[in-house]
DSSP file (Angstrom, degrees, kcal/mol; ACC not computed):
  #  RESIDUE AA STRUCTURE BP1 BP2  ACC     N-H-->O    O-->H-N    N-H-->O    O-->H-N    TCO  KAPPA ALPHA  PHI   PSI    X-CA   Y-CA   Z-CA
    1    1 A X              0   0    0      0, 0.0     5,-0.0     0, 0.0     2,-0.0   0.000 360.0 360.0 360.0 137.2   10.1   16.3   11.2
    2    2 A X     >  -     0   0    0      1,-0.1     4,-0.7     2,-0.1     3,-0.2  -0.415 360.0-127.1 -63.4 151.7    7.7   16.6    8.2
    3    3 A X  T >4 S+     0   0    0      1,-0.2     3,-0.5     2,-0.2     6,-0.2   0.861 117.8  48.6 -20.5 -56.9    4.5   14.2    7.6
    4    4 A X  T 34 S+     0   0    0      1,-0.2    -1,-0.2     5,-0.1    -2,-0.1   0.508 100.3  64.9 -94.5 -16.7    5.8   13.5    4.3
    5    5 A X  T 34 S+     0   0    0     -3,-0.2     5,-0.3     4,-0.1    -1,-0.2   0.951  70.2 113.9 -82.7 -34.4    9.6   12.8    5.7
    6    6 A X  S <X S-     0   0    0     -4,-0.7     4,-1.4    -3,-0.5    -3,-0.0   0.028  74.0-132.6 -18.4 132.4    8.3    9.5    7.7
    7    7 A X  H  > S+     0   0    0      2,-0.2     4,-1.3     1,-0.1     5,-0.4   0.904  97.9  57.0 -60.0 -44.6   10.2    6.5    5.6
    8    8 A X  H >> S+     0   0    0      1,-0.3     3,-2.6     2,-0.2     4,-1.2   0.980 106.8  41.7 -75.9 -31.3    6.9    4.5    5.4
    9    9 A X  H 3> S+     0   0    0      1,-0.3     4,-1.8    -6,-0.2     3,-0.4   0.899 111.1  59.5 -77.8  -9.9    4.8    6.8    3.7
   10   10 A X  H 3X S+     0   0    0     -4,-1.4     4,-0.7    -5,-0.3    -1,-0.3   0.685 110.6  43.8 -60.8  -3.1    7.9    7.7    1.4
   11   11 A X  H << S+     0   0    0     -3,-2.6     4,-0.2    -4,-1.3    -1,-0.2   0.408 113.6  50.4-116.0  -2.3    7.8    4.0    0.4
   12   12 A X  H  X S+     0   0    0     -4,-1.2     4,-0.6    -3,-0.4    -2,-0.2   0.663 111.4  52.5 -95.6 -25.6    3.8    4.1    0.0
   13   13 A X  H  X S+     0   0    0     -4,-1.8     4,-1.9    -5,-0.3    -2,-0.2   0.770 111.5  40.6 -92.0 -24.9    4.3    7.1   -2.1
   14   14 A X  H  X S+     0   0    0     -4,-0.7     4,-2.7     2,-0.2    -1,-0.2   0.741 112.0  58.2 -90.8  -5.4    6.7    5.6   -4.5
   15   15 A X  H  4 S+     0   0    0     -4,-0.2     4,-0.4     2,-0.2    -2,-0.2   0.890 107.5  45.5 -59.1 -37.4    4.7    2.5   -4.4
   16   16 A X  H >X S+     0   0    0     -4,-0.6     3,-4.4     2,-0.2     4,-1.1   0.998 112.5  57.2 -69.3 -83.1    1.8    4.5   -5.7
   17   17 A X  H 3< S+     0   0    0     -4,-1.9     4,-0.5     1,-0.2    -2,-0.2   0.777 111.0  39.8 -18.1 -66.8    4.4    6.1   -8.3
   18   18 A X  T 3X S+     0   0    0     -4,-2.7     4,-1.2     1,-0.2    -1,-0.2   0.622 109.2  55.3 -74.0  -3.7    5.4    3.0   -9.8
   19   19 A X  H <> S+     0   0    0     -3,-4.4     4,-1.0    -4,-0.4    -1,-0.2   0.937 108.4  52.9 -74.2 -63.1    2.2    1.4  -10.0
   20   20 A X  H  < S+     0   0    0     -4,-1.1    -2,-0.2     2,-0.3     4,-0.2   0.445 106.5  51.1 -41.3 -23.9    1.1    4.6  -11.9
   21   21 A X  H >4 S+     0   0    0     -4,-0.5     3,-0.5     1,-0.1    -1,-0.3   0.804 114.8  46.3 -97.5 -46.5    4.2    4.2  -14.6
   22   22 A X  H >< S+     0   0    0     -4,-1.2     3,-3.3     1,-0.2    -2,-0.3   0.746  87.1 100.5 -75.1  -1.5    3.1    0.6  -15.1
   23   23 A X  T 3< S+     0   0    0     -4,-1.0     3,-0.3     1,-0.3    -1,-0.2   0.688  84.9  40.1  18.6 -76.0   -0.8    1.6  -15.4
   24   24 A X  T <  S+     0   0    0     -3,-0.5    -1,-0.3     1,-0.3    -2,-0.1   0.168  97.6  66.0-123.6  53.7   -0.9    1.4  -19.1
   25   25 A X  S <  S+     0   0    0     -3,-3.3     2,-0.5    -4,-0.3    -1,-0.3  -0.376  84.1 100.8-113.9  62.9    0.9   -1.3  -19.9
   26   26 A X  S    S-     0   0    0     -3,-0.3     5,-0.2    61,-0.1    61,-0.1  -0.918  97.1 -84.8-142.9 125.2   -1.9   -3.4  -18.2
   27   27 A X     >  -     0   0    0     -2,-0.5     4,-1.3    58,-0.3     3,-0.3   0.395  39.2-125.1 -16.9 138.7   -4.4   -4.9  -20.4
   28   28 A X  H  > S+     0   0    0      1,-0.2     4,-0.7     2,-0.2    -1,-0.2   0.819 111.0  57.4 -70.0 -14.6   -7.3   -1.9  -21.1
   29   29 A X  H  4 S+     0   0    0      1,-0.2     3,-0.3     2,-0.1    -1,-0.2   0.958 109.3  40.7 -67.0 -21.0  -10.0   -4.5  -19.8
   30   30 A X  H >4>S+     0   0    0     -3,-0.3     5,-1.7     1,-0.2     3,-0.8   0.539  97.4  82.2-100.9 -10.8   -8.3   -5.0  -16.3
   31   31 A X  H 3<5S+     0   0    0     -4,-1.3     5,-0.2     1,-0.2    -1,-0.2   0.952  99.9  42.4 -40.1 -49.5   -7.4   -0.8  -16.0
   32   32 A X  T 3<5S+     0   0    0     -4,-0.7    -1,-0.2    -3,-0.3    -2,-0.1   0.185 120.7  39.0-114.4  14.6  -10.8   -0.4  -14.8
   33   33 A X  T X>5S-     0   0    0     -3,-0.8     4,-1.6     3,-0.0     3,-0.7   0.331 128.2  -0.8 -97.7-123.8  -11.1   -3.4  -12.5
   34   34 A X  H >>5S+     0   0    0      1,-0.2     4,-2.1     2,-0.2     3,-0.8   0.949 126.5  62.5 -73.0 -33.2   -8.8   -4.6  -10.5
   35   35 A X  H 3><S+     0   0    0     -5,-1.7     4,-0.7     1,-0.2    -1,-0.2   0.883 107.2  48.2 -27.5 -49.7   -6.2   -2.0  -11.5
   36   36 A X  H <> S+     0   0    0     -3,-0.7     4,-1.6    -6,-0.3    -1,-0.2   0.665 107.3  59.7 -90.9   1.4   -8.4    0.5  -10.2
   37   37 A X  H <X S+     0   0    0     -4,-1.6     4,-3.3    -3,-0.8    -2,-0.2   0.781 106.1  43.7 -25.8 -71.9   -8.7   -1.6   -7.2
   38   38 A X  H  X S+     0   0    0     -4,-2.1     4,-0.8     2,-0.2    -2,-0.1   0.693 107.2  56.7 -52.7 -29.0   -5.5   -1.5   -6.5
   39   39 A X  H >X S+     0   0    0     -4,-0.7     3,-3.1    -5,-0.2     4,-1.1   0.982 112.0  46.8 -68.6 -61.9   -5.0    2.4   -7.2
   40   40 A X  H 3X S+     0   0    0     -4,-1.6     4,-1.3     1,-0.3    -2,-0.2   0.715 108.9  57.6 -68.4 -14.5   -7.9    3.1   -4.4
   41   41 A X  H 3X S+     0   0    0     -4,-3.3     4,-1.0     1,-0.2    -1,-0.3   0.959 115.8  35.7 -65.1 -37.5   -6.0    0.3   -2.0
   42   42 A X  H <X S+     0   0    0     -3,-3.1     4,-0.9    -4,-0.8    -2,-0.2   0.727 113.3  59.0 -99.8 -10.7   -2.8    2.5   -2.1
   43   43 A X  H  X S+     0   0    0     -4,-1.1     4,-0.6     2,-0.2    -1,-0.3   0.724 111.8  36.6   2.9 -69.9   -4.6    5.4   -2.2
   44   44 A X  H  < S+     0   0    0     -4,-1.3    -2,-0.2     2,-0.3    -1,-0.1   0.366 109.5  61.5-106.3  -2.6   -6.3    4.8    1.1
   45   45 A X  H >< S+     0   0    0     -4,-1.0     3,-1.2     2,-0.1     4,-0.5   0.685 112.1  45.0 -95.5 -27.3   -3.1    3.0    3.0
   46   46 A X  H 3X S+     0   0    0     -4,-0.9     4,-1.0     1,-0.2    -2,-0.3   0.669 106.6  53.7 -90.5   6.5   -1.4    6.3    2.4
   47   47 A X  T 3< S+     0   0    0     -4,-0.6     4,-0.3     2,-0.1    -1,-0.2   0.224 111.2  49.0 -76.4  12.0   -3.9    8.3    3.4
   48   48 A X  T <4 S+     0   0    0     -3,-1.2    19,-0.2     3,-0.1    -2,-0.2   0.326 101.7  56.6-119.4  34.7   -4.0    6.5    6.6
   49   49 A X  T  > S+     0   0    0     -4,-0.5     4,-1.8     3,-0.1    -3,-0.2   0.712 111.3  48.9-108.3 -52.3   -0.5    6.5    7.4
   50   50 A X  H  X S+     0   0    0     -4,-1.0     4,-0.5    -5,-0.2    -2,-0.1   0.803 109.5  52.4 -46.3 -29.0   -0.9   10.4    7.2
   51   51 A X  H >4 S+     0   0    0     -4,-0.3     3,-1.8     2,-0.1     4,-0.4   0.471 117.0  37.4 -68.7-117.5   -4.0   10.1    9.4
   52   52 A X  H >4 S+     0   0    0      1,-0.3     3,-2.1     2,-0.2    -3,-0.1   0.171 106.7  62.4   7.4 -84.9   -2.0    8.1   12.0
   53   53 A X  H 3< S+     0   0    0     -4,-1.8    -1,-0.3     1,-0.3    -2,-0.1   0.720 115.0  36.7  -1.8 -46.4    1.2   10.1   11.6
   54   54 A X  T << S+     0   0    0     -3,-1.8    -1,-0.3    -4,-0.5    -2,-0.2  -0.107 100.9 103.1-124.1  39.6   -1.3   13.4   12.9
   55   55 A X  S <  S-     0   0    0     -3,-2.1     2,-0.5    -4,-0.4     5,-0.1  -0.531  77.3-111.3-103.2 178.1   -3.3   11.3   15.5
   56   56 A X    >   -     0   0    0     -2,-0.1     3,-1.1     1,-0.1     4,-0.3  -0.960  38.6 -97.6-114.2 151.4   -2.8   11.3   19.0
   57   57 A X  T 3  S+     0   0    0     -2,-0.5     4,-0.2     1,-0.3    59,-0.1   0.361 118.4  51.2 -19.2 -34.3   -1.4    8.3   20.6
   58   58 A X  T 3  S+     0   0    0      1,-0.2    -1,-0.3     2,-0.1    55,-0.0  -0.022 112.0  50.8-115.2  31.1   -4.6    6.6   21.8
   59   59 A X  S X> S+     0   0    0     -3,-1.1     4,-1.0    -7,-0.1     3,-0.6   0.357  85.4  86.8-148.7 -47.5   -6.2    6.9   18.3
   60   60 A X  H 3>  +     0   0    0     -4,-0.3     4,-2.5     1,-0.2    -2,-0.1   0.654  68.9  74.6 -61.2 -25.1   -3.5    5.4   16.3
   61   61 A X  H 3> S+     0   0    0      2,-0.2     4,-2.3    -4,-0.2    -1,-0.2   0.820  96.8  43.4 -56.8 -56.2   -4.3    1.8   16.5
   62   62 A X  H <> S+     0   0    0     -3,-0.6     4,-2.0     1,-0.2     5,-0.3   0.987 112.0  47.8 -69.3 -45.1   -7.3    1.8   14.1
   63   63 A X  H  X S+     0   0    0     -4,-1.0     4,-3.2     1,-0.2     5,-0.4   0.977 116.2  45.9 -47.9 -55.0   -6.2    3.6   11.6
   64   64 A X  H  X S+     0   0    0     -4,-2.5     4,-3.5     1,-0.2     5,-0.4   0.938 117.6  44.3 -44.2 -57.9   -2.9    1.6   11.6
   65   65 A X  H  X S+     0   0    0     -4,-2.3     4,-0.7     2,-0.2    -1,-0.2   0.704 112.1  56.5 -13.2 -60.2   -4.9   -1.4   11.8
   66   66 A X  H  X S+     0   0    0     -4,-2.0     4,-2.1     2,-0.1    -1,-0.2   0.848 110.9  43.4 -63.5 -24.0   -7.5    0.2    8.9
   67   67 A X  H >X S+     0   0    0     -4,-3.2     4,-2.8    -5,-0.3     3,-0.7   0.958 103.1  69.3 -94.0 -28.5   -4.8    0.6    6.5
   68   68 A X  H 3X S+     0   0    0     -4,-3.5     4,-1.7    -5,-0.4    -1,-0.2   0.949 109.5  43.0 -18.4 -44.6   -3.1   -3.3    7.5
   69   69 A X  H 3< S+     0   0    0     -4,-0.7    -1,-0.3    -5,-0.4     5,-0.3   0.800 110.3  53.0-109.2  -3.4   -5.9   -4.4    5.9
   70   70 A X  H XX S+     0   0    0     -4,-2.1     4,-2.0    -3,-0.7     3,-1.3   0.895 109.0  48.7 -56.1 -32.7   -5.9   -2.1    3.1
   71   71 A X  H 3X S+     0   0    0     -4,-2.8     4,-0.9     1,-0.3    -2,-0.2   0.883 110.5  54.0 -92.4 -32.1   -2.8   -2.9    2.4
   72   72 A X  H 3< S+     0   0    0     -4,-1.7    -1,-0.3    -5,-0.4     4,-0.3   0.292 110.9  47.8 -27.4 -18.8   -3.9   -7.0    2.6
   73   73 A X  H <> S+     0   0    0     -3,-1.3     4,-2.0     2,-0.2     5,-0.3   0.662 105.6  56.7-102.8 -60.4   -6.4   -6.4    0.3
   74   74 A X  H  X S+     0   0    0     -4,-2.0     4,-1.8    -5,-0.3    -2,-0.2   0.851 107.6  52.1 -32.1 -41.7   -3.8   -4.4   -2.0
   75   75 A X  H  X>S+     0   0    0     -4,-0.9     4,-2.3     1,-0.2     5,-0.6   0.927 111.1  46.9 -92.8 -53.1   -1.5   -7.7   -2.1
   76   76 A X  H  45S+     0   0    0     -4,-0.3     4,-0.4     2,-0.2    -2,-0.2   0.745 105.0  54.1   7.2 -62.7   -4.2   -9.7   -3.1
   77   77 A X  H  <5S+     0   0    0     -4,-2.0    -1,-0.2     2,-0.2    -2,-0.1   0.769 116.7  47.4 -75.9 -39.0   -5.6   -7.4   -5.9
   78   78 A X  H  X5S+     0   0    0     -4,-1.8     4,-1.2    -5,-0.3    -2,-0.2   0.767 105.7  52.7 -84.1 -21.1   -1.8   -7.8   -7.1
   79   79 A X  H  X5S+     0   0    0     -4,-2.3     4,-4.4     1,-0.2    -1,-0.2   0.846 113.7  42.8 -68.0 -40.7   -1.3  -11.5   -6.9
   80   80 A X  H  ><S+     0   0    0     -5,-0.6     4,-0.8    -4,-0.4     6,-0.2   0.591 109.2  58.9 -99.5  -1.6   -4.4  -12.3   -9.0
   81   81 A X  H  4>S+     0   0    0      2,-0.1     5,-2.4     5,-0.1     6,-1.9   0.789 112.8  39.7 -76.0 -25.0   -3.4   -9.4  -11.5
   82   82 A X  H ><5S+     0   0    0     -4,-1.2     3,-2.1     4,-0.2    -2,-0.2   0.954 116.5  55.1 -80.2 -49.4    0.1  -11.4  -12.1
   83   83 A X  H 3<5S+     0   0    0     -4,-4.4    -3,-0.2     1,-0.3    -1,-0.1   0.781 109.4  45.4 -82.8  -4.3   -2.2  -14.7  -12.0
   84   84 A X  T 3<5S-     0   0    0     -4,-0.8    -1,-0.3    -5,-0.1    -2,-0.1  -0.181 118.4-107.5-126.3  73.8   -4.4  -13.6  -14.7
   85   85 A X  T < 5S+     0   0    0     -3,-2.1   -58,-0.3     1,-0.2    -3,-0.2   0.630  91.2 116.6  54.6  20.9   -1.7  -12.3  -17.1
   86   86 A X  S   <S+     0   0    0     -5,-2.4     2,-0.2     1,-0.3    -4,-0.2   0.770  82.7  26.6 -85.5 -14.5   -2.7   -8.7  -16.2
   87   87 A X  S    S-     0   0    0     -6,-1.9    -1,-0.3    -5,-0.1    -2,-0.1  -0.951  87.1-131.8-130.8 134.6    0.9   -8.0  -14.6
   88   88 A X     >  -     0   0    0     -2,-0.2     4,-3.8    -3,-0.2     5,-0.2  -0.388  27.2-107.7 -77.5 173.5    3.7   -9.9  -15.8
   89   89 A X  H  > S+     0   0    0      1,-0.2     4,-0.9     2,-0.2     5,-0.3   0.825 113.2  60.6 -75.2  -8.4    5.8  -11.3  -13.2
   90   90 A X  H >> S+     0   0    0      2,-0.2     4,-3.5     3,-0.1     3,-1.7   0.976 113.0  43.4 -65.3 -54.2    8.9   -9.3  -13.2
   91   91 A X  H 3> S+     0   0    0      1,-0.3     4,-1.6     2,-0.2     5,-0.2   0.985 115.3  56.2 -59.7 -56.2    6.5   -5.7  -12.2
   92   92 A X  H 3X S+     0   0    0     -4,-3.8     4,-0.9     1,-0.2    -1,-0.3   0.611 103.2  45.3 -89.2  29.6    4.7   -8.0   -9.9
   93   93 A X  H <X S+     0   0    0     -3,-1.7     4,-4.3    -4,-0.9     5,-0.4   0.709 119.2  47.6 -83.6 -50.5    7.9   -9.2   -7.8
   94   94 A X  H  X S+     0   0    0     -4,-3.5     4,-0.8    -5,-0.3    -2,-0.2   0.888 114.2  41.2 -38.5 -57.8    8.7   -5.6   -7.7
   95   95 A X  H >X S+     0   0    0     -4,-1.6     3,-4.6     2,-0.2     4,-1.2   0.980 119.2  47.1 -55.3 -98.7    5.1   -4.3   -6.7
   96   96 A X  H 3X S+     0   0    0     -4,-0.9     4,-1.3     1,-0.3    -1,-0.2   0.776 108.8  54.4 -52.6 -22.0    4.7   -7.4   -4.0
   97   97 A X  H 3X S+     0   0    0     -4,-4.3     4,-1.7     1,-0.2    -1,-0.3   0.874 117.2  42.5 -77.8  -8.0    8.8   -6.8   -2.3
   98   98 A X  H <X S+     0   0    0     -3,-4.6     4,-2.7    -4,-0.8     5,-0.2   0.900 112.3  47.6 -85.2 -38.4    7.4   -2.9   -1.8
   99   99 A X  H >X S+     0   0    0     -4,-1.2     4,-1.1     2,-0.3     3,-0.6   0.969 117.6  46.2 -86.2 -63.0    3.9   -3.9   -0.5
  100  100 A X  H 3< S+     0   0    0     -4,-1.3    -1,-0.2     1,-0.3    -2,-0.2   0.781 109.3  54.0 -33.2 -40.6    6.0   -6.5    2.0
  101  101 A X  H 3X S+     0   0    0     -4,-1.7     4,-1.7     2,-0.2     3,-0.5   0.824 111.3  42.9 -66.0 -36.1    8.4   -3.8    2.8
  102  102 A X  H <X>S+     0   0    0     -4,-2.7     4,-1.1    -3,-0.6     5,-0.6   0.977 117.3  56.5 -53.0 -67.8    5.2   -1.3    4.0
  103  103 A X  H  <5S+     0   0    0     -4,-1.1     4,-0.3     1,-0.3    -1,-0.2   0.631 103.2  42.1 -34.6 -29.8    4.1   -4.4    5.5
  104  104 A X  H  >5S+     0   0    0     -3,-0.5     4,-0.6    -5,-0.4    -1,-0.3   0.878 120.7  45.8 -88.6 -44.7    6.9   -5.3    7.6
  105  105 A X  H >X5S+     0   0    0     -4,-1.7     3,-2.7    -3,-0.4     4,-1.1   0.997 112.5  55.3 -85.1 -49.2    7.3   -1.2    8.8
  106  106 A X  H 3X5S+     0   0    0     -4,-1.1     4,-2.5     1,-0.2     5,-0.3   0.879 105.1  45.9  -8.6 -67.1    3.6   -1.1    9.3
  107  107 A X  H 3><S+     0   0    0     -5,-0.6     4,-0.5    -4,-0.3    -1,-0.2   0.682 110.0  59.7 -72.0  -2.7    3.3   -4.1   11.8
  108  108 A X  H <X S+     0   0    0     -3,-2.7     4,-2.6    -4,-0.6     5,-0.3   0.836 108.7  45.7 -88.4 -34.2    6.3   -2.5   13.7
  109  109 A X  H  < S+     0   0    0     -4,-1.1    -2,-0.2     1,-0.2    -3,-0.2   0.565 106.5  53.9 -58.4 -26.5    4.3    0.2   14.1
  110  110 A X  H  < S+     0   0    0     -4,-2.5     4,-0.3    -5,-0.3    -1,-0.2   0.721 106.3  50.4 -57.4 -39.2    1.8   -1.5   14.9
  111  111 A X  H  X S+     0   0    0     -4,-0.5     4,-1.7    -5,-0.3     3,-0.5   0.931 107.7  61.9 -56.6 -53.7    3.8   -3.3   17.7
  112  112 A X  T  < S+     0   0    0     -4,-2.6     4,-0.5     1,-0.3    -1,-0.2   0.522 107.4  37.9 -43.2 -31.4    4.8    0.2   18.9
  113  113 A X  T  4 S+     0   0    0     -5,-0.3    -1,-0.3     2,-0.2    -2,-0.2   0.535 107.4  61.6-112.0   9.1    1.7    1.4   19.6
  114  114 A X  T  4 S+     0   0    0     -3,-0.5    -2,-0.2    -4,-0.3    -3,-0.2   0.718 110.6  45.2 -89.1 -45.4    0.3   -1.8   21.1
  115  115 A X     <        0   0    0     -4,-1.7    -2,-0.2     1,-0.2    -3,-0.1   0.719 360.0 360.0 -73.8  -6.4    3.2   -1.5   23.8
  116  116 A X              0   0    0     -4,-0.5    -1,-0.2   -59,-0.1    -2,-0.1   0.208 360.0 360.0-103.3 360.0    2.8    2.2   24.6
C-alpha cells in the first residue's frame, strides 16, 4: 500500500483542496493572517501524517502527537475565521466536520500506537 493511499492523509489532502477553492473568497485583509495560518496548519498535519506513515513504530508517537496539535491549532484558526465574518458559516461547518473527521482517525491512531 501507497503513502498517499492511507484514508487519513486522503482526507487531509482534500481538506487542504477545499480550503484552497475557498481561499479567495475570504476577505483580502484576513488571506494573509489567519488564512495563512491555517494553510501552514494543514500543511504541516499532512506532512506529519506522511512522516509517521514512514516512521518506525517506536517513533510514531510524536509526530502523531505533533500534528494533534497542529491540527488543534487548525480548528481554532477556523472557528475565529467564521467568528470574525472571514468564513461564512456554511464553508465553516464543512471545513470543522473534515478537521473532526482527521481528528477522530488521528486519535485512533494515536490509541494504536499507544497500545503496541
Amino acid at each position: 500500500m501507497n503513502d498517499f493511499d492511507i484514508p487519513i492523509f486522503k482526507k487531509a489532502y482534500d481538506l487542504y483542496k477545499k480550503f484552497c477553492e475557498f481561499r479567495p473568497l475570504i476577505p483580502k485583509q484576513d488571506r494573509h493572517t489567519i488564512c495563512q495560518r491555517c494553510d501552514e496548519a494543514i500543511l504541516d498535519v499532512l506532512e506529519n501524517i506522511l512522516l509517521a506513515s514512514q516512521t518506525l513504530k517506536a517513533e510514531k508517537l510524536p509526530i502523531l502527537e505533533k500534528a494533534s496539535i497542529k491540527l488543534n491549532f487548525l480548528r481554532v484558526f477556523i472557528r475565529l475565521m467564521k467568528d470574525t465574518k472571514a468564513l461564512d458559516n456554511k464553508k465553516y461547518v464543512t471545513l470543522e466536520a473534515d478537521v473532526d473527521e482527521i481528528g477522530r482517525m488521528l486519535g485512533g491512531w494515536i490509541k494504536s500506537t499507544k497500545e503496541r
